[in-house]
N, C-alpha and C positions, 0 to 999 in steps of 0.2 A: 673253832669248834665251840656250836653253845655251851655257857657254863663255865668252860675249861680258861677263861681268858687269853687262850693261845686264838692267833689266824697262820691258815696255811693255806699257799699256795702252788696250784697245781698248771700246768700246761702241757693237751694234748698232743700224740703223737702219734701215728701208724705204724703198726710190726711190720708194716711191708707185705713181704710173699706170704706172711705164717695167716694175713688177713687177724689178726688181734689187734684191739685200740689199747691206749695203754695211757694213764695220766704222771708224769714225771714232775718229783717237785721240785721247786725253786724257791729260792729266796726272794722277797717282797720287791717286785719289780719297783717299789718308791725307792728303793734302794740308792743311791749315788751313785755310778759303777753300774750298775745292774745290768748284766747280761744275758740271755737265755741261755738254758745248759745244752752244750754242744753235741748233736746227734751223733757223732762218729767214740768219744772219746763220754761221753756219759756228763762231764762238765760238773758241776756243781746241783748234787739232784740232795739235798740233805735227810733228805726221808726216802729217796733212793723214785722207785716207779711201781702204779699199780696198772691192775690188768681195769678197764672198764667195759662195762657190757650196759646196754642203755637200747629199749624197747617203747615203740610208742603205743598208745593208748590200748590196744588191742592187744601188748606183748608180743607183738611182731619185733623180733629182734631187727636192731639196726645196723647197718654195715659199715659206716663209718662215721667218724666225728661229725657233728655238724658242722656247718659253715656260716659265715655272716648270711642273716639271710633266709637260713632255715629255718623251720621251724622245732624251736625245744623239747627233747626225748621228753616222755611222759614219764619213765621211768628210770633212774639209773643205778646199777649194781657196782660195787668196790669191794670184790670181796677180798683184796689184801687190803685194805684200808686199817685194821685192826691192828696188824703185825706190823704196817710202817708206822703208826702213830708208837706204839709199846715196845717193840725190839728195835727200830733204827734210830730214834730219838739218840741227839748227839748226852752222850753220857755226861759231858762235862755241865746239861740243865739237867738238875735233878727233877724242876719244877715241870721238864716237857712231855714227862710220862703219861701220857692220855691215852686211855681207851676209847676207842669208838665205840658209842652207845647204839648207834646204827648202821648200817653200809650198804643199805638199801634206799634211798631214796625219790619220795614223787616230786614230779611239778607243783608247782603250788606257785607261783608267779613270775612277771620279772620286772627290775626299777631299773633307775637309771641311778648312775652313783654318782 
């Protein structure tokens, strides 16, 4: 998050039947160990999962995650993004308390890392 010197890491998923996208987070895949968190049992999500909604240029909502391949939502909404940065931050960093400044976000480019 700018500013906040925290990075956090999210990894998409689909509700299934309910048709909801949802971003579930993870710890820093550089990690040693580092696993994805397991779909059936929830696994290691430490800010827990939010709901995504993501519309291209036009605000035509979109139906599901992208893929390799695709091209990048023009727009993307998180609106629990707020509540898992400020209530699910592990209590024992007092320093992880971040507010999201926005949870709305555009396109604006993409690099290579």
């Amino acid at each position: 998050m700018a500013g906040s010197g925290h990075r956090y890491w999210w990894l998409p998923w689909s509700g299934g039947s309910d048709g909801r996208q949802h971003l579930a987070s993870t710890r820093d895949p550089a990690t040693p160990g580092w696993t994805p968190p397991r779909p059936d049992d929830g696994g290691a999500r430490p800010l827990g999962d939010v709901d995504y909604i993501a519309a291209d240029a036009d605000y035509r909502l979109l139906e599901r995650m992208p893929k390799q391949g695709d091209a990048a939502p023009a727009h993307i909404l998180l609106p629990d993004l707020d509540e898992a940065l400020w209530y699910r931050r592990d209590p024992a960093d007092a320093a992880s308390g971040d507010r999201a400044v926005r949870q709305f976000f555009d396109f604006s480019g993409c690099a290579a890392r």
